[in-house]
PyMOL Python script that loads the backbone (N, CA, C, O; Angstrom):
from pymol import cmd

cmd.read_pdbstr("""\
ATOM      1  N   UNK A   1      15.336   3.558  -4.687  1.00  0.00           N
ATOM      2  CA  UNK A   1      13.950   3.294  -5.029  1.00  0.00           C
ATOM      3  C   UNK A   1      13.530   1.983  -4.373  1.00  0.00           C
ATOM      4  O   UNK A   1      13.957   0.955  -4.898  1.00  0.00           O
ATOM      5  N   UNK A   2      12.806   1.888  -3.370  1.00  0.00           N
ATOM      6  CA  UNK A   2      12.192   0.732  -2.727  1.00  0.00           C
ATOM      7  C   UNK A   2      11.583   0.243  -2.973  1.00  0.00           C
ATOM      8  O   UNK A   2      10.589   0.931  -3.203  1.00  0.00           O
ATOM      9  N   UNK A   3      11.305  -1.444  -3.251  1.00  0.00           N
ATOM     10  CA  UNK A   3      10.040  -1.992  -3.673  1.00  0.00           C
ATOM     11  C   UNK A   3       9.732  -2.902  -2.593  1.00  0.00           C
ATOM     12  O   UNK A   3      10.628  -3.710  -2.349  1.00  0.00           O
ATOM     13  N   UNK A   4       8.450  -2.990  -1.725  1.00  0.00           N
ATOM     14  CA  UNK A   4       8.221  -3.218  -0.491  1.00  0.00           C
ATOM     15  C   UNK A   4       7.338  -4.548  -0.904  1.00  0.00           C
ATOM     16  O   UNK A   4       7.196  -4.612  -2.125  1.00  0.00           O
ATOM     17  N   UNK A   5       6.877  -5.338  -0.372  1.00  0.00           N
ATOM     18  CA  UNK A   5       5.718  -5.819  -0.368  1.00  0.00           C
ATOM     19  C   UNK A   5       4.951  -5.686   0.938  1.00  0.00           C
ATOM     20  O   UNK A   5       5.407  -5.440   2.055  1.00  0.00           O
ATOM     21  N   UNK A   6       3.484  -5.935   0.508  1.00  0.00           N
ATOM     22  CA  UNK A   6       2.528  -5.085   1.433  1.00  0.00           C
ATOM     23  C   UNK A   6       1.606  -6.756   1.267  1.00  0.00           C
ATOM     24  O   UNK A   6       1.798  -7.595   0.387  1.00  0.00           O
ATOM     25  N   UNK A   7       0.926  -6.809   2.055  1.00  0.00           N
ATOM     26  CA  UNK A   7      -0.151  -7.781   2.172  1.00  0.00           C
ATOM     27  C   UNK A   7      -1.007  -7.175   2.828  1.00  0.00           C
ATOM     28  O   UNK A   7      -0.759  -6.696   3.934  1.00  0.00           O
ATOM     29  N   UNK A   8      -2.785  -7.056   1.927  1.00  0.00           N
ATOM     30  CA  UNK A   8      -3.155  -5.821   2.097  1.00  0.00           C
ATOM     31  C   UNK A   8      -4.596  -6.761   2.869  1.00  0.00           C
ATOM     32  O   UNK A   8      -4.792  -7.972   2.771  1.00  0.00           O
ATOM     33  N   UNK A   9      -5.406  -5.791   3.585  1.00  0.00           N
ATOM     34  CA  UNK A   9      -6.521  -6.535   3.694  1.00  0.00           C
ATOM     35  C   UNK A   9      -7.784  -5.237   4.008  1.00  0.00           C
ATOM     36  O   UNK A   9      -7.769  -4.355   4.867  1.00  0.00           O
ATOM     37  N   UNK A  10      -8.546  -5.461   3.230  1.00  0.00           N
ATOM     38  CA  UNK A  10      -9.445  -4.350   2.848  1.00  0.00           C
ATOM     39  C   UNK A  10     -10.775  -4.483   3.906  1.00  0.00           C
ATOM     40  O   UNK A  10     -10.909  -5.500   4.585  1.00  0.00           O
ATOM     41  N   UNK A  11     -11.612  -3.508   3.968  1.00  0.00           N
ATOM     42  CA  UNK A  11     -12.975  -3.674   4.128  1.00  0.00           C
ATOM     43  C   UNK A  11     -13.002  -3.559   5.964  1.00  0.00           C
ATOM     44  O   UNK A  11     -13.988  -3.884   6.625  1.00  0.00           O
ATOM     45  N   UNK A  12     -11.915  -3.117   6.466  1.00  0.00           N
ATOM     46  CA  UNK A  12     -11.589  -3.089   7.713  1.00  0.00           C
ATOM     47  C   UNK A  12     -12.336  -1.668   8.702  1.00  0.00           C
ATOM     48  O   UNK A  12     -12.843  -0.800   7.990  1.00  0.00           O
ATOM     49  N   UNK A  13     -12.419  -1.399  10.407  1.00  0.00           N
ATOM     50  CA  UNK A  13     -12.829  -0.660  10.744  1.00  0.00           C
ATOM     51  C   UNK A  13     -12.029   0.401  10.806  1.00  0.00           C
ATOM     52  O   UNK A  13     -12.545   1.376  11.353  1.00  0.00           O
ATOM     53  N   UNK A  14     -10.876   0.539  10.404  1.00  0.00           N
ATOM     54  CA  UNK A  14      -9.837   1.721  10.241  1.00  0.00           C
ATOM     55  C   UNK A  14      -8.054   0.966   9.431  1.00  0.00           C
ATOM     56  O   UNK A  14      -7.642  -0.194   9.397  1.00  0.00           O
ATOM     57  N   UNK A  15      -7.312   2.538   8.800  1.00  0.00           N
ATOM     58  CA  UNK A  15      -6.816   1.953   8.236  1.00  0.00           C
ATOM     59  C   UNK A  15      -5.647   2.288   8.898  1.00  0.00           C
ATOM     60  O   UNK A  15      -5.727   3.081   9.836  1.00  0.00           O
ATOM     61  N   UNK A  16      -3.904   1.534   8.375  1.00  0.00           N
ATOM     62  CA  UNK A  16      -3.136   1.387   9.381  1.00  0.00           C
ATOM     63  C   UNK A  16      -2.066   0.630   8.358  1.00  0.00           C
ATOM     64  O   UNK A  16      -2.334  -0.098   7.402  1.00  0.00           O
ATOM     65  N   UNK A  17      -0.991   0.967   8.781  1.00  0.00           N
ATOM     66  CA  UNK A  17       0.202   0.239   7.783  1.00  0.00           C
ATOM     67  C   UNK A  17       1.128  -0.070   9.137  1.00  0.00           C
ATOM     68  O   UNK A  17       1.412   0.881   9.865  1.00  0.00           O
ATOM     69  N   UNK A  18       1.442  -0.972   9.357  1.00  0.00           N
ATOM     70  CA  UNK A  18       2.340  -1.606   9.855  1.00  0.00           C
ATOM     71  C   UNK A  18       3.624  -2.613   9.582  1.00  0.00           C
ATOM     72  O   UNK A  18       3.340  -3.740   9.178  1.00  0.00           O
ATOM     73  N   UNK A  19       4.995  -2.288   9.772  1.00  0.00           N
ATOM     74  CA  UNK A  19       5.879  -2.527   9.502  1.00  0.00           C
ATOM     75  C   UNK A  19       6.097  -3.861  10.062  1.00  0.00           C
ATOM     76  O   UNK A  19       5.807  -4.016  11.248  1.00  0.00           O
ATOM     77  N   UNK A  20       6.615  -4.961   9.320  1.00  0.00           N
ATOM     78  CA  UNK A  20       7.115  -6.422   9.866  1.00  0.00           C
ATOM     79  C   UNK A  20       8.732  -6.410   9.843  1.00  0.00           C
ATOM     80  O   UNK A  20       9.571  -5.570   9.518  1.00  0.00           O
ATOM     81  N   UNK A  21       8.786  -7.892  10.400  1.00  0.00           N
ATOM     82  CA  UNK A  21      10.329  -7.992  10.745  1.00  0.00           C
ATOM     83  C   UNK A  21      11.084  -7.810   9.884  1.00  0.00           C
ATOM     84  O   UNK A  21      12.085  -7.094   9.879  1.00  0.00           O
ATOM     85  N   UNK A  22      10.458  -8.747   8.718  1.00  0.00           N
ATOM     86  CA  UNK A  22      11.252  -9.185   7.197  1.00  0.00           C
ATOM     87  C   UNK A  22      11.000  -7.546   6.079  1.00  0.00           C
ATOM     88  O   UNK A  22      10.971  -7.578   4.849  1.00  0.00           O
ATOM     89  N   UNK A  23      10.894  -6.629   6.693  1.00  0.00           N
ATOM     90  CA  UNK A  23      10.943  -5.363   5.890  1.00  0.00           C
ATOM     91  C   UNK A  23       9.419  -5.101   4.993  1.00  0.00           C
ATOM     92  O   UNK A  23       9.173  -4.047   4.407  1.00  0.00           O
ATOM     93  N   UNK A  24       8.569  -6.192   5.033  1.00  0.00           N
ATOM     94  CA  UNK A  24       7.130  -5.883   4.699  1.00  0.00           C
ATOM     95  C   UNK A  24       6.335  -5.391   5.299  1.00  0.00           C
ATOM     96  O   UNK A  24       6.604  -4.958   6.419  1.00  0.00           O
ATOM     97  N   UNK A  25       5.102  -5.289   4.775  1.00  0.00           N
ATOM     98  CA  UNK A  25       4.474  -4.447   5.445  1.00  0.00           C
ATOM     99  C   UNK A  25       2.980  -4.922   5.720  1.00  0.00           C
ATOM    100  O   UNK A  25       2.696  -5.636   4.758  1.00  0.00           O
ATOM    101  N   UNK A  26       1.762  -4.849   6.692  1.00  0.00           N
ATOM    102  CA  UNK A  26       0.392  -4.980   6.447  1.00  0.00           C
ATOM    103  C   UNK A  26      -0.374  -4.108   6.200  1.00  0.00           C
ATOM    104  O   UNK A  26      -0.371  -2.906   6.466  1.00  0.00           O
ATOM    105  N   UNK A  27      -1.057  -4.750   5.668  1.00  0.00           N
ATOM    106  CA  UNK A  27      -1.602  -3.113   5.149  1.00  0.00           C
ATOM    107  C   UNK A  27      -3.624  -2.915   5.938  1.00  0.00           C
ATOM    108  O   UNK A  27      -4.255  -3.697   5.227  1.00  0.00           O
ATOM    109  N   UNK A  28      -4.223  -2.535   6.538  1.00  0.00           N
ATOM    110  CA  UNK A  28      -5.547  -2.604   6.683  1.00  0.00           C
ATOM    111  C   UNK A  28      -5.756  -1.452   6.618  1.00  0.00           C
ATOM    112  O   UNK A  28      -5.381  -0.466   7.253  1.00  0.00           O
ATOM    113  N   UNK A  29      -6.653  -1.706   5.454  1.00  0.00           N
ATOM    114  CA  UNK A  29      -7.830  -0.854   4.561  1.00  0.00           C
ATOM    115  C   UNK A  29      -9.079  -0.236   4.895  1.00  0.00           C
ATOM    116  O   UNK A  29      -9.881  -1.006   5.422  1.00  0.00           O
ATOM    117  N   UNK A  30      -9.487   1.025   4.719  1.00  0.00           N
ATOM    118  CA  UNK A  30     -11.114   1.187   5.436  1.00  0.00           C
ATOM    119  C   UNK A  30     -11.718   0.918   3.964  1.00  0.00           C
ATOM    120  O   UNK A  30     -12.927   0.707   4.052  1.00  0.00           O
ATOM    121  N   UNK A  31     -11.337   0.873   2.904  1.00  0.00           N
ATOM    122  CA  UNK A  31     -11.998   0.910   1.401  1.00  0.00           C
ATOM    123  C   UNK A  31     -12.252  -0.243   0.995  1.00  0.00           C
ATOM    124  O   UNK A  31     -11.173  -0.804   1.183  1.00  0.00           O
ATOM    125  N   UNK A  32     -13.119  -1.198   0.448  1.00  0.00           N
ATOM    126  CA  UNK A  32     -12.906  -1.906  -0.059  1.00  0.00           C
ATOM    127  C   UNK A  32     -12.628  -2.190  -1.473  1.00  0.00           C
ATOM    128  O   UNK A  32     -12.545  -1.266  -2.282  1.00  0.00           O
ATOM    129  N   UNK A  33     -12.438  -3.771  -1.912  1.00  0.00           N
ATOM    130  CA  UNK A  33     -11.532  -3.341  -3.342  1.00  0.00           C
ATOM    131  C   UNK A  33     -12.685  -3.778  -4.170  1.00  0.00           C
ATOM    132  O   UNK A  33     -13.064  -4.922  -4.421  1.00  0.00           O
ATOM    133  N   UNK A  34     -13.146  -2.676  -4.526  1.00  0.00           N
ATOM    134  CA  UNK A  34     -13.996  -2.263  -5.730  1.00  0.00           C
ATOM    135  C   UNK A  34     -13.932  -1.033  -6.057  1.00  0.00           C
ATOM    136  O   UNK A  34     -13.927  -0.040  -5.330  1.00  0.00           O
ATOM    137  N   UNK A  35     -13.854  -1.168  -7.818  1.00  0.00           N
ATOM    138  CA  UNK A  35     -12.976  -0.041  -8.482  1.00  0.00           C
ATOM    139  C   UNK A  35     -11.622   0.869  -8.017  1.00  0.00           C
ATOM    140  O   UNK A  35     -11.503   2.073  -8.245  1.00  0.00           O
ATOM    141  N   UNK A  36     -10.817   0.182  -7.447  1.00  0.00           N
ATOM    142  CA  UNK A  36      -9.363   0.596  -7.257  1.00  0.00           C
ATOM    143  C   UNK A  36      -9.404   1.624  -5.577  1.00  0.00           C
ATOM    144  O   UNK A  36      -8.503   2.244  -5.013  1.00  0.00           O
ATOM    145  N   UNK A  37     -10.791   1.424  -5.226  1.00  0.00           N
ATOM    146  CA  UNK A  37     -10.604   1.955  -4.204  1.00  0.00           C
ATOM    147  C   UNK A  37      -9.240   1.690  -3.090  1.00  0.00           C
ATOM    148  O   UNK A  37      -8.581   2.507  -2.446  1.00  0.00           O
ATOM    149  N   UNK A  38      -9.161   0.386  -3.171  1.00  0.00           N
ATOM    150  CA  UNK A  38      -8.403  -0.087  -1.777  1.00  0.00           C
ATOM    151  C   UNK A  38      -7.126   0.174  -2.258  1.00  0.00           C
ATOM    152  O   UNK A  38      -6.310   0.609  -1.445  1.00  0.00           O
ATOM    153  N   UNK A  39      -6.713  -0.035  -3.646  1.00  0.00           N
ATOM    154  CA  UNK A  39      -5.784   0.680  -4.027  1.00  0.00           C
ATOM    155  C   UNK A  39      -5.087   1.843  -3.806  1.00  0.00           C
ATOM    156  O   UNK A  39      -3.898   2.059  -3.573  1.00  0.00           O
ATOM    157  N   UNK A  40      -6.548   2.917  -3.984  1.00  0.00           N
ATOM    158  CA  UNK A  40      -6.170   3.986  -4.491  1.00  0.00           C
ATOM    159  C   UNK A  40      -5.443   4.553  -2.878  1.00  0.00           C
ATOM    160  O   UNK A  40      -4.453   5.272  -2.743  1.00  0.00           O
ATOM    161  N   UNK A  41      -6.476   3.839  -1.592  1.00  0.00           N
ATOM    162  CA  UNK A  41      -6.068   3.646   0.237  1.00  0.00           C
ATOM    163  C   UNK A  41      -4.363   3.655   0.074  1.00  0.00           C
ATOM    164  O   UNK A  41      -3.597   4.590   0.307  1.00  0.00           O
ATOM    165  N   UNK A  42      -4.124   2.610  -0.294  1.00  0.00           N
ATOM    166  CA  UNK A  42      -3.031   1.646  -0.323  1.00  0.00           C
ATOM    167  C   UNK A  42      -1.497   2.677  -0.475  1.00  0.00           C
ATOM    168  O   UNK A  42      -0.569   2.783   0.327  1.00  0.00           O
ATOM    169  N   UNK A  43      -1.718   3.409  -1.975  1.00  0.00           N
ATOM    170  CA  UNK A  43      -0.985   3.873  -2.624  1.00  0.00           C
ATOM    171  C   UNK A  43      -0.910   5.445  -1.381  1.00  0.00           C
ATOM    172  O   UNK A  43       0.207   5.873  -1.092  1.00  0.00           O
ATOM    173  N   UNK A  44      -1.951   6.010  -0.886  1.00  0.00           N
ATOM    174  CA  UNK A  44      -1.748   7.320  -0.345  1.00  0.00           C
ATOM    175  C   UNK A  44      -1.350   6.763   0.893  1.00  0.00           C
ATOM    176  O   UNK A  44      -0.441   7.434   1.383  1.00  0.00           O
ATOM    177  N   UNK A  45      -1.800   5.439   1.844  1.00  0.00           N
ATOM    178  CA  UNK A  45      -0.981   5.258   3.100  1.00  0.00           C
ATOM    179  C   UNK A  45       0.673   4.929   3.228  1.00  0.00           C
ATOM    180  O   UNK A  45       1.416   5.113   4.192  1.00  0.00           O
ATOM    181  N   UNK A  46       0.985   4.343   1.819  1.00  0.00           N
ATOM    182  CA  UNK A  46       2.500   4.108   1.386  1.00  0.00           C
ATOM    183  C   UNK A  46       3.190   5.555   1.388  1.00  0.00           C
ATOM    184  O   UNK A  46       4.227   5.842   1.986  1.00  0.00           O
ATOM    185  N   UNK A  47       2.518   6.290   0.712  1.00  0.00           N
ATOM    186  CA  UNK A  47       3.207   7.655   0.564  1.00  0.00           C
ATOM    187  C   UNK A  47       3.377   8.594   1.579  1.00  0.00           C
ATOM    188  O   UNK A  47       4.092   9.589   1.460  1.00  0.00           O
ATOM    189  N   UNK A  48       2.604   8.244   2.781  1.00  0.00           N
ATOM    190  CA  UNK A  48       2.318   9.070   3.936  1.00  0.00           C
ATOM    191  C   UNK A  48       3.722   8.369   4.913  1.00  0.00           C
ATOM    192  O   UNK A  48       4.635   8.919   5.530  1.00  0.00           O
ATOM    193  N   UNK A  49       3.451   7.275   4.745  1.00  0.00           N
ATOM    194  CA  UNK A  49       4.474   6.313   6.016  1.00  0.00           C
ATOM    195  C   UNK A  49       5.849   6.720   5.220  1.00  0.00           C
ATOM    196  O   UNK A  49       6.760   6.822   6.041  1.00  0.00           O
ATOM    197  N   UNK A  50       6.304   6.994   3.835  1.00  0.00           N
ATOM    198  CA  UNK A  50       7.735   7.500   3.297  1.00  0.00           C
ATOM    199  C   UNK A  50       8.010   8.703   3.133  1.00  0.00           C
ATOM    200  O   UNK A  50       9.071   9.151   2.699  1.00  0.00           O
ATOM    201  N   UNK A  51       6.727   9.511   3.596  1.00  0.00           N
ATOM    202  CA  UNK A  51       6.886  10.839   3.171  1.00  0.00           C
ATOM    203  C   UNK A  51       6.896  11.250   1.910  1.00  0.00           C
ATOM    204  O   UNK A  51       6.378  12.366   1.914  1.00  0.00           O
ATOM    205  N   UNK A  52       7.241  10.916   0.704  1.00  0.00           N
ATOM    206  CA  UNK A  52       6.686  11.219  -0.356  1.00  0.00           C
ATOM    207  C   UNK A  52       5.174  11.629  -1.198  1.00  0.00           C
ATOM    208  O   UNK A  52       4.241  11.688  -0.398  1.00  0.00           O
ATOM    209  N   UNK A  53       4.885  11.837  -2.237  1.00  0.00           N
ATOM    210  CA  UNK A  53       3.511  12.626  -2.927  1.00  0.00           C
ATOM    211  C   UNK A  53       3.275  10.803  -2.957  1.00  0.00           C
ATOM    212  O   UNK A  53       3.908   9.768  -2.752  1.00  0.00           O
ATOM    213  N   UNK A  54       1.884  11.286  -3.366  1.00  0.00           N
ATOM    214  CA  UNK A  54       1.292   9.993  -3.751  1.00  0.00           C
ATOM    215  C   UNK A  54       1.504   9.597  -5.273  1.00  0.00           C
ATOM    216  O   UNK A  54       1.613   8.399  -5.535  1.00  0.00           O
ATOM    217  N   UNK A  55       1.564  10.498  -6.248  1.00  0.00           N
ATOM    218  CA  UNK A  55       2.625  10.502  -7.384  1.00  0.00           C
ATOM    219  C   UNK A  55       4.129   9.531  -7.456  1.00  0.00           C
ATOM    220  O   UNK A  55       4.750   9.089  -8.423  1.00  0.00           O
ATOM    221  N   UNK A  56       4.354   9.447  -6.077  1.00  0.00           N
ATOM    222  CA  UNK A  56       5.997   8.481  -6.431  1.00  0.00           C
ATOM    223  C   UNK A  56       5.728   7.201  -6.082  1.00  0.00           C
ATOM    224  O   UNK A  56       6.504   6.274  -6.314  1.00  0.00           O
ATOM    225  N   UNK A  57       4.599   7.076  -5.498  1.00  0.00           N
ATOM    226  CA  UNK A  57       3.850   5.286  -5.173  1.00  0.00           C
ATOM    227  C   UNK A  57       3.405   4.685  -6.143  1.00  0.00           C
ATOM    228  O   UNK A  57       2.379   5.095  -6.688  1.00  0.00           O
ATOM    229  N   UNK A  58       4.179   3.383  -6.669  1.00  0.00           N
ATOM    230  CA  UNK A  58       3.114   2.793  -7.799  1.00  0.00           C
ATOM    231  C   UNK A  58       2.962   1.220  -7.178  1.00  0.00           C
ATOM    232  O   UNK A  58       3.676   0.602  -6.389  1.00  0.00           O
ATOM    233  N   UNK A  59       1.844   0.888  -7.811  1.00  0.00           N
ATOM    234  CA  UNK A  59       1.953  -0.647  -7.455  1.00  0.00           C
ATOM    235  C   UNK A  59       2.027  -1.251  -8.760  1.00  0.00           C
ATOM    236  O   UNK A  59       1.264  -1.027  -9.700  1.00  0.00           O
ATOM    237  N   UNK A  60       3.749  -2.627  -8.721  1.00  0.00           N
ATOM    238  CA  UNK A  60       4.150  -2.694  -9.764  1.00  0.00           C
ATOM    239  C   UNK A  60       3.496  -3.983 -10.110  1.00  0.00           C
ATOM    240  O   UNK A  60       2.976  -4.011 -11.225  1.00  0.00           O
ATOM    241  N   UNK A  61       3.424  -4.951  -9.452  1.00  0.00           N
ATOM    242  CA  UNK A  61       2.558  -5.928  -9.403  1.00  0.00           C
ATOM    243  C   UNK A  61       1.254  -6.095  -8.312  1.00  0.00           C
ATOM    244  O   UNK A  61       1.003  -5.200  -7.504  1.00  0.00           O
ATOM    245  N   UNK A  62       0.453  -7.361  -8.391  1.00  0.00           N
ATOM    246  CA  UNK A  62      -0.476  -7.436  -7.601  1.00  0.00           C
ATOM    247  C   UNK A  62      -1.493  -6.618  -7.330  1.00  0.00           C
ATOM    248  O   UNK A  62      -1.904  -6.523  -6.174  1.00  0.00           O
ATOM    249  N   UNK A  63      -2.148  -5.778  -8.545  1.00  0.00           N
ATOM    250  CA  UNK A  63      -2.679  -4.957  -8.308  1.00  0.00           C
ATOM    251  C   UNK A  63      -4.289  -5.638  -7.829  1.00  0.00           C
ATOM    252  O   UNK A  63      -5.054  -5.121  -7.015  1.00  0.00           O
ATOM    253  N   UNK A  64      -4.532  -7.028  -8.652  1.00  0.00           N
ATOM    254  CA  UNK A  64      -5.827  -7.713  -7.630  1.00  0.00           C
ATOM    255  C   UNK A  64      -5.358  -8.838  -6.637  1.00  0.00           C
ATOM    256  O   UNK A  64      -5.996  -9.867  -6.414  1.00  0.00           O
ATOM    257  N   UNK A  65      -4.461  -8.583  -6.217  1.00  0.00           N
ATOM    258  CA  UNK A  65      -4.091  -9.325  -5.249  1.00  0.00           C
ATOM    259  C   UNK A  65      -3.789  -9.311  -4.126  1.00  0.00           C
ATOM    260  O   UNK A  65      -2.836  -8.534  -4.181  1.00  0.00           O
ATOM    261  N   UNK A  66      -3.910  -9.682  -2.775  1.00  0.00           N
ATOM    262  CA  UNK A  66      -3.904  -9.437  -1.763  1.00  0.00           C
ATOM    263  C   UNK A  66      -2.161  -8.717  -1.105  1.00  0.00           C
ATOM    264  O   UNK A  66      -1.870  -7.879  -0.251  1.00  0.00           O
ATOM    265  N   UNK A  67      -1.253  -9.706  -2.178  1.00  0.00           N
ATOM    266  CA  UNK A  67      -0.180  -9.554  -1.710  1.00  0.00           C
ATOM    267  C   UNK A  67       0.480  -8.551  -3.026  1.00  0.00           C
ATOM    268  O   UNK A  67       0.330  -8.698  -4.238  1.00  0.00           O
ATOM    269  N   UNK A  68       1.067  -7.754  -2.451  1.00  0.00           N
ATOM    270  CA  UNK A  68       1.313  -6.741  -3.696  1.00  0.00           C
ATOM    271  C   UNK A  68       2.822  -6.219  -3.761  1.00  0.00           C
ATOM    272  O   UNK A  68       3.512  -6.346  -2.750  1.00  0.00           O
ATOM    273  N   UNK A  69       3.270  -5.736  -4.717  1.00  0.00           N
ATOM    274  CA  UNK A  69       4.786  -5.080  -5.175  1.00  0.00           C
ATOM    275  C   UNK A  69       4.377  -3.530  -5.008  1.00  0.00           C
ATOM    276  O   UNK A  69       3.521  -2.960  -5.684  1.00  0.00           O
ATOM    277  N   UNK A  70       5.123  -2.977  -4.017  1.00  0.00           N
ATOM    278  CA  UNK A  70       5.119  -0.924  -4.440  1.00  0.00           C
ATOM    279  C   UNK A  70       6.169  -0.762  -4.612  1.00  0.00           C
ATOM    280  O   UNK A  70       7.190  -1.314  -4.199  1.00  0.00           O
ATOM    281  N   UNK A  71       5.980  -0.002  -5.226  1.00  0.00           N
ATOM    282  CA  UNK A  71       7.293   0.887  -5.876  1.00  0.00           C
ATOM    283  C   UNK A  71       7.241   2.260  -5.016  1.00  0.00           C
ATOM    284  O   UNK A  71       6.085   2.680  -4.951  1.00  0.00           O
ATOM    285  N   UNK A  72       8.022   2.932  -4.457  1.00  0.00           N
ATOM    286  CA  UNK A  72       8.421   4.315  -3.848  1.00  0.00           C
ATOM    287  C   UNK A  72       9.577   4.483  -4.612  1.00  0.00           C
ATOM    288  O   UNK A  72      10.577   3.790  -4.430  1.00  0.00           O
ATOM    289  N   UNK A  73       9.468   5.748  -5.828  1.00  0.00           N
ATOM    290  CA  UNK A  73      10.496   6.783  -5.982  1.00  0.00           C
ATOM    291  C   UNK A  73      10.803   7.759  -5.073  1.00  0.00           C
ATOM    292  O   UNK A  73      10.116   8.037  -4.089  1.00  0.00           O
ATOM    293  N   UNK A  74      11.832   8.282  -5.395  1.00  0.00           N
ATOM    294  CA  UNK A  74      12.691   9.529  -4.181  1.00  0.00           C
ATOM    295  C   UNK A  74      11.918  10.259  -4.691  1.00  0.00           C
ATOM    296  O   UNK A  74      11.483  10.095  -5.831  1.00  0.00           O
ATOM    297  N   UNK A  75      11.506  11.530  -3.658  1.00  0.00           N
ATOM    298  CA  UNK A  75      10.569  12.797  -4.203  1.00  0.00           C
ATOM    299  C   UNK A  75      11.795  13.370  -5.235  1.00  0.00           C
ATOM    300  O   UNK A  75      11.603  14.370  -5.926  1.00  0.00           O
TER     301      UNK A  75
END
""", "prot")
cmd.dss("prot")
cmd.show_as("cartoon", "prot")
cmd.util.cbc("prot")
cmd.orient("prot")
């Protein structure tokens, strides 16, 4: 079960997850964060880049914060 951190940045012209050296990740958002939108981005681009449902993505911390904790369970 992986817990990644992501440093997210919302409100962008397309969205995009990119992998860093130190095993984190960036995250740019087309949603911005109002009402869990950028979240809700966040959680389905995590699940796409592990292959898993969007069901096994949670964010365990940082949910208003730029820099955030996910959680990926095994499908």
């Amino acid at each position: 079960m992986p817990i990644v951190q992501v440093k997210v940045r919302p409100s962008r012209r397309e969205s995009s997850l990119q992998a860093l050296d130190d095993g984190s990740f960036i995250a740019t958002l087309k949603a911005s964060p109002v009402d869990g939108k950028a979240n809700a981005e966040l959680v389905a681009l995590v699940a796409r880049h592990y292959q898993v449902p969007r069901a096994a993505v949670t964010i365990k911390s940082g949910a208003s914060a730029r820099i955030k904790l996910v959680v990926v369970a095994p499908p």
